[in-house]
C-alpha positions in Angstrom: 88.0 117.9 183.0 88.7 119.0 179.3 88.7 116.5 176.7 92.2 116.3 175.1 92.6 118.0 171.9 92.1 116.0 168.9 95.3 115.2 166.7 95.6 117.4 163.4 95.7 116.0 160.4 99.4 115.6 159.4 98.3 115.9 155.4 97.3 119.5 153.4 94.5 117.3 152.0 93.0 116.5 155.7 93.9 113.0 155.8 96.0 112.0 158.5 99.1 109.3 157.5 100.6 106.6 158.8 104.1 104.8 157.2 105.3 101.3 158.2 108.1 99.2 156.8 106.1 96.5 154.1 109.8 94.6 153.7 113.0 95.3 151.5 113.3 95.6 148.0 115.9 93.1 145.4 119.2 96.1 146.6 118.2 95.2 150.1 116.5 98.6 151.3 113.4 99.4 153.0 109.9 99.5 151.3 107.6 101.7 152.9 103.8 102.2 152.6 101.8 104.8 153.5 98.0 104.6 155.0 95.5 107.3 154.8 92.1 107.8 157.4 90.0 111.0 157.1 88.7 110.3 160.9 92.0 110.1 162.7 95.5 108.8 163.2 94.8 106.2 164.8 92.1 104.7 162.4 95.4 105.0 159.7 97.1 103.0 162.3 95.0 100.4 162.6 94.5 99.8 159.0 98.4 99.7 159.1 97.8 96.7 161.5 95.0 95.5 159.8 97.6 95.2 156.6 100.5 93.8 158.5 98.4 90.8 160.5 97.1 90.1 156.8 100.5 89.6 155.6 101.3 87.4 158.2 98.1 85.4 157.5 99.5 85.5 153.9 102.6 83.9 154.6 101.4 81.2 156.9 98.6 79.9 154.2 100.6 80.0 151.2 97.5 82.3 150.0 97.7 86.0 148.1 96.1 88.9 150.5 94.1 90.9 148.5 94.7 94.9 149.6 91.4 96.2 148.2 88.8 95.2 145.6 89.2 96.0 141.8 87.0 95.3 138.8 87.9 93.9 135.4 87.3 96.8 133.5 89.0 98.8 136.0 92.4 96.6 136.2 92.1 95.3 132.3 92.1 99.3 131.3 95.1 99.9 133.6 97.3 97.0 132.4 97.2 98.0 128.7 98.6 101.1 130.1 101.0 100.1 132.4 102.4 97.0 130.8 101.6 97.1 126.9 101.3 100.3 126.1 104.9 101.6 125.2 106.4 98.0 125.3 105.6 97.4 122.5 104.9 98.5 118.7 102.0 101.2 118.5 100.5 99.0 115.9 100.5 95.7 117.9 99.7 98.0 121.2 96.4 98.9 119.2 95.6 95.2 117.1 96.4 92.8 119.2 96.0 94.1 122.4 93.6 97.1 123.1 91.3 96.2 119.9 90.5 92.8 121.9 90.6 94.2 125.5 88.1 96.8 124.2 85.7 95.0 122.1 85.6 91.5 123.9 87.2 90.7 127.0 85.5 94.0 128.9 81.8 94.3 127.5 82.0 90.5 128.5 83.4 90.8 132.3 83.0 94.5 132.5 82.5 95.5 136.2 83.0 91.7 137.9 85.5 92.2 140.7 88.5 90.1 140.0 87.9 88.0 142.9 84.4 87.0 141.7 85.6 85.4 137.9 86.6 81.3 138.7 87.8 79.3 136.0 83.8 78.5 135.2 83.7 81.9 134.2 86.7 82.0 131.6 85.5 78.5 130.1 82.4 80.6 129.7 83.6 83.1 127.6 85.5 81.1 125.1 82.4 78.8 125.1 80.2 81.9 124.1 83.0 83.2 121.7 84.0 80.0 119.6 82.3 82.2 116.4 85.7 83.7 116.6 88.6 82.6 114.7 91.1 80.3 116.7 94.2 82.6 116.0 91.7 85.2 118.3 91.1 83.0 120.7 94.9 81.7 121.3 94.9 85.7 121.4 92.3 86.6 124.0 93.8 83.7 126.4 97.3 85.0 126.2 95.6 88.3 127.2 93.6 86.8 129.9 96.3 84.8 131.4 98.7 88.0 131.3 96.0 90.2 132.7 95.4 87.5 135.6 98.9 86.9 136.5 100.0 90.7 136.8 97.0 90.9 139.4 97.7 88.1 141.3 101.4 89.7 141.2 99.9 92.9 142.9 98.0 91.6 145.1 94.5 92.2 143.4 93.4 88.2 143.3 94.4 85.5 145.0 94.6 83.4 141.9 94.6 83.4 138.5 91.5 81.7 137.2 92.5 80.9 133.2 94.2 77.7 133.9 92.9 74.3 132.4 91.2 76.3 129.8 89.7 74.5 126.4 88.6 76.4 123.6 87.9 75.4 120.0 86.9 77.5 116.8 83.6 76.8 115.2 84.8 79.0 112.7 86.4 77.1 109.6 89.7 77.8 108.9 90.8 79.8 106.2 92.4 77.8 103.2 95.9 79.1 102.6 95.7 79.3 98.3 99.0 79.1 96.3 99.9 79.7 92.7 101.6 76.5 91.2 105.4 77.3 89.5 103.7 77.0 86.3 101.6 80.1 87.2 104.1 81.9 89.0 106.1 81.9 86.2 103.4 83.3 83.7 102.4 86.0 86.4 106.1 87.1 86.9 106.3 87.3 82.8 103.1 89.7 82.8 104.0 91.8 85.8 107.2 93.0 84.3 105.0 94.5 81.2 102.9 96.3 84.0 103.1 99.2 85.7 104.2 98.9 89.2 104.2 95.3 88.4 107.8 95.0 90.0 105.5 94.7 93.6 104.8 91.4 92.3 107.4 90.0 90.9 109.9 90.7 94.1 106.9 89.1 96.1 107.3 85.9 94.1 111.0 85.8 93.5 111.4 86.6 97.9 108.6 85.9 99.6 108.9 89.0 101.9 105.7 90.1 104.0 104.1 93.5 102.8 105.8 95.5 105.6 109.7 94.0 104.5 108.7 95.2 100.9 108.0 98.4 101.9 110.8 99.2 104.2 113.4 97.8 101.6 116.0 99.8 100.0 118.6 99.4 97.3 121.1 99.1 100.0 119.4 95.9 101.2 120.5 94.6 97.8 124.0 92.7 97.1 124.5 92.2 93.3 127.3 90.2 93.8 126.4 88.1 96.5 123.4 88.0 94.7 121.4 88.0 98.3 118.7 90.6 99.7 118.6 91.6 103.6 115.7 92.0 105.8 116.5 94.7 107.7 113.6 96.9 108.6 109.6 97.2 108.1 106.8 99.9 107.1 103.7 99.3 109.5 100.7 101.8 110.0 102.3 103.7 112.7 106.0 103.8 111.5 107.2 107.2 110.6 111.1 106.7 109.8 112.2 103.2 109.6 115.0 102.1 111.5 117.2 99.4 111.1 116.2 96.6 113.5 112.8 97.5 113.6 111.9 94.2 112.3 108.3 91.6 113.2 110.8 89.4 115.3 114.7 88.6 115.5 114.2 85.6 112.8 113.1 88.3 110.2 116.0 89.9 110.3 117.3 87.6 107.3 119.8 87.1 104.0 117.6 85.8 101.3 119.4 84.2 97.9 118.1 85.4 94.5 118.4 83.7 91.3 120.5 85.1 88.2 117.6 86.4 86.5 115.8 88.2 89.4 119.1 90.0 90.2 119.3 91.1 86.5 116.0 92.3 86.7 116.5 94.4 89.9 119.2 96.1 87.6 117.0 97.0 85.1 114.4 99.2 87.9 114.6 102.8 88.1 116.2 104.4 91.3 114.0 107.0 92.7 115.3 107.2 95.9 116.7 104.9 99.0 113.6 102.7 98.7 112.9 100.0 96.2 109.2 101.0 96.3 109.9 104.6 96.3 106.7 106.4 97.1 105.3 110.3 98.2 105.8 109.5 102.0 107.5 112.0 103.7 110.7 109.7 104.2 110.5 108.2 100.2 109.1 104.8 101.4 105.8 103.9 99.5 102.8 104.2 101.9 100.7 101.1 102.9 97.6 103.0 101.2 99.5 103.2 97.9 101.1 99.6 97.5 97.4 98.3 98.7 95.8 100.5 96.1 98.4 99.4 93.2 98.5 95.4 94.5 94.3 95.3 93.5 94.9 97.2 90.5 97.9 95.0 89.5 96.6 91.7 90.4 93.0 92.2 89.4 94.6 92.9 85.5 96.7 89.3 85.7 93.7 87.6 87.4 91.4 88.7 84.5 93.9 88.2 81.6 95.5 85.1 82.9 92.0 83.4 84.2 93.4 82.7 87.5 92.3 83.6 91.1 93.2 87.2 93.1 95.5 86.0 95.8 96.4 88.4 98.2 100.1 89.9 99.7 99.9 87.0 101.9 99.1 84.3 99.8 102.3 85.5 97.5 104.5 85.0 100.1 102.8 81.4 100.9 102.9 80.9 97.0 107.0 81.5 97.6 107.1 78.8 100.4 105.2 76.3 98.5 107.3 76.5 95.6 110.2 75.6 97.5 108.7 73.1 99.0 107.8 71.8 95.9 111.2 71.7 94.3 112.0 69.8 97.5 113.4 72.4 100.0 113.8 71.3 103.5 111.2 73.2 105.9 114.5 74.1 108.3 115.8 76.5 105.1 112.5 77.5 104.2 111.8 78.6 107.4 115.0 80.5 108.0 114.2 81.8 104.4 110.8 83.4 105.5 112.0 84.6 108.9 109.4 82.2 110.7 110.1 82.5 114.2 109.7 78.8 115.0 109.6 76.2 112.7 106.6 74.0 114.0 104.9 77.4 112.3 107.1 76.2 109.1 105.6 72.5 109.1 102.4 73.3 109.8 102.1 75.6 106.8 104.3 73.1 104.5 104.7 69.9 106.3 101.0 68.6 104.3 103.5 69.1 101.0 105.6 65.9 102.1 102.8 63.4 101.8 102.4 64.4 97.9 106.6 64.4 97.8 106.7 60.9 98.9 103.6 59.9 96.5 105.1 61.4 93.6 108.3 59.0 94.9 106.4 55.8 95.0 105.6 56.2 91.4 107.6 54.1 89.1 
């Protein structure tokens, strides 16, 4: 008797398929999934079986089936590209996420399967990495937790291991420096003999981060309201601002300016749209330029004033403490710098109400 003729692949690759209905989607219609055999149809069948009696395992235990394995490096690589990259600013895409993915989360777990890392393996890491700054590790277990969680949600791992996670910083925290008012108003005095020198004295008289300078223009400005609005930001990978395109929704902001600030900003020349106006394409001043002019401006007041260099960032921190100082409430102060909660507020500033209330106590 002849032996019946073997089924044809139903594929142009030579794999024979098999669909079956997986469930229905949120608008109520069918999900289908396709299974794939290179021996015969009804190997793709069984493996369609093999999924299905899984599922129902699934369901009954409460427990995540796990379709196939996956390795860290394999899964970390593809969730910067399916769920950062694009959703978010080029810039932060490439600083806080692919920079840390790349140079310490996979050299560390590299080729594990996902399956294989427990909770004794993330304490691990952060044990082996407190050398690093505790701003980078709040950083890598946001990362870790986010990386976890989307595979869990596609059925890579059954759970997501970064839970009950300590880490602490060995590294010792950076002391936030501030020019007192007496020095901020010498500084502001020189700067306005400088060249440039206007960087600095709208730094001290706004507080603004680096990127708000930048992106600035004289529109922003309302002589008679005598206010200044946040509107836009210059980063490495911006090309055109655009209104909106701000670090958060707080820093979109109104900021007050005194009488003589707002006299002063009369007195600037108007090259263009921008207050910095620079050779950019678009007329903003590039972040090569203002960094470049910033050292040259500040290492002059440093040396003929006999006080530290502070950097962008310290400015702006000098422009909170002076508020706080003349006895500003951290809720304005906060609105004021466009913090985007205010426990970031008190923990910069809060320290400033124990020498408020000793200053009181003195009769």
């Amino acid at each position: 008797m002849a032996r019946p003729r073997k089924e044809q692949p139903n594929r142009s690759d030579g794999l024979y398929e098999v669909k079956i209905t997986i469930g229905r989607n949120s608008n109520g219609s069918l999900i289908r999934k396709s299974f794939y055999s290179s021996i015969s149809k009804e190997d793709a069948k069984k493996k369609a079986e093999d999924f299905k009696l899984n599922q129902k395992v699934s369901i009954i235990t409460g427990t995540n089936y796990v379709e196939k394995q996956i390795n860290f490096k394999q899964w970390a690589l593809q969730w910067l590209e399916t769920y950062k990259k694009g959703k978010v600013k080029q810039h932060t895409y490439d600083y806080t996420y692919r920079v840390n993915v790349e140079k310490y989360l996979i050299p560390y777990f590299d080729k594990s399967g996902l399956n294989d890392i427990q909770q004794v393996h993330i304490q691990s890491y952060f044990n082996d990495h407190s050398f690093l700054a505790k701003n980078t590790l709040k950083k890598h277990h946001t990362i870790l937790k986010n990386i976890f969680d989307k595979a869990v949600h596609n059925n890579l791992c059954i759970k997501n291991p970064v839970v009950d996670i300590k880490y602490k910083s060995d590294k010792a925290e950076c002391q936030k420096r501030a020019y007192t008012q007496a020095e901020v108003n010498k500084i502001v005095n020189l700067s306005k003999t400088i060249k440039d020198g206007q960087i600095i004295v709208i730094m001290l008289n706004t507080g603004v981060r680096r990127s708000e300078l930048l992106g600035l223009k004289w529109s922003d400005i309302d002589f008679d309201e005598q206010t200044i609005s946040i509107n836009r930001t210059v980063v490495p990978d911006t090309k055109e601002t655009v209104d909106g395109e701000t670090k958060s929704k707080t820093s979109r902001r109104i900021i007050p300016i005194s009488n003589d600030f707002t006299e002063y900003l009369k007195t600037l020349e108007r090259k263009n749209d921008y207050i910095l106006a620079g050779k950019t394409k678009y007329g903003y001043m590039s972040i090569y330029s203002f960094d470049s002019k910033y050292k040259r401006i500040m290492t002059k007041i440093s040396q003929d004033l006999d006080i530290p260099l502070l950097t962008p960032h310290e400015l702006r921190h000098t422009y909170g403490s002076v508020l706080r100082e003349r006895g500003v409430d951290i809720y304005t102060i906060s609105k004021v710098m466009g913090h985007s909660d205010i426990s970031i507020t008190a923990k910069i500033y809060v320290h400033n109400d124990l020498d408020v209330l000793k200053n009181s106590m003195k009769f």
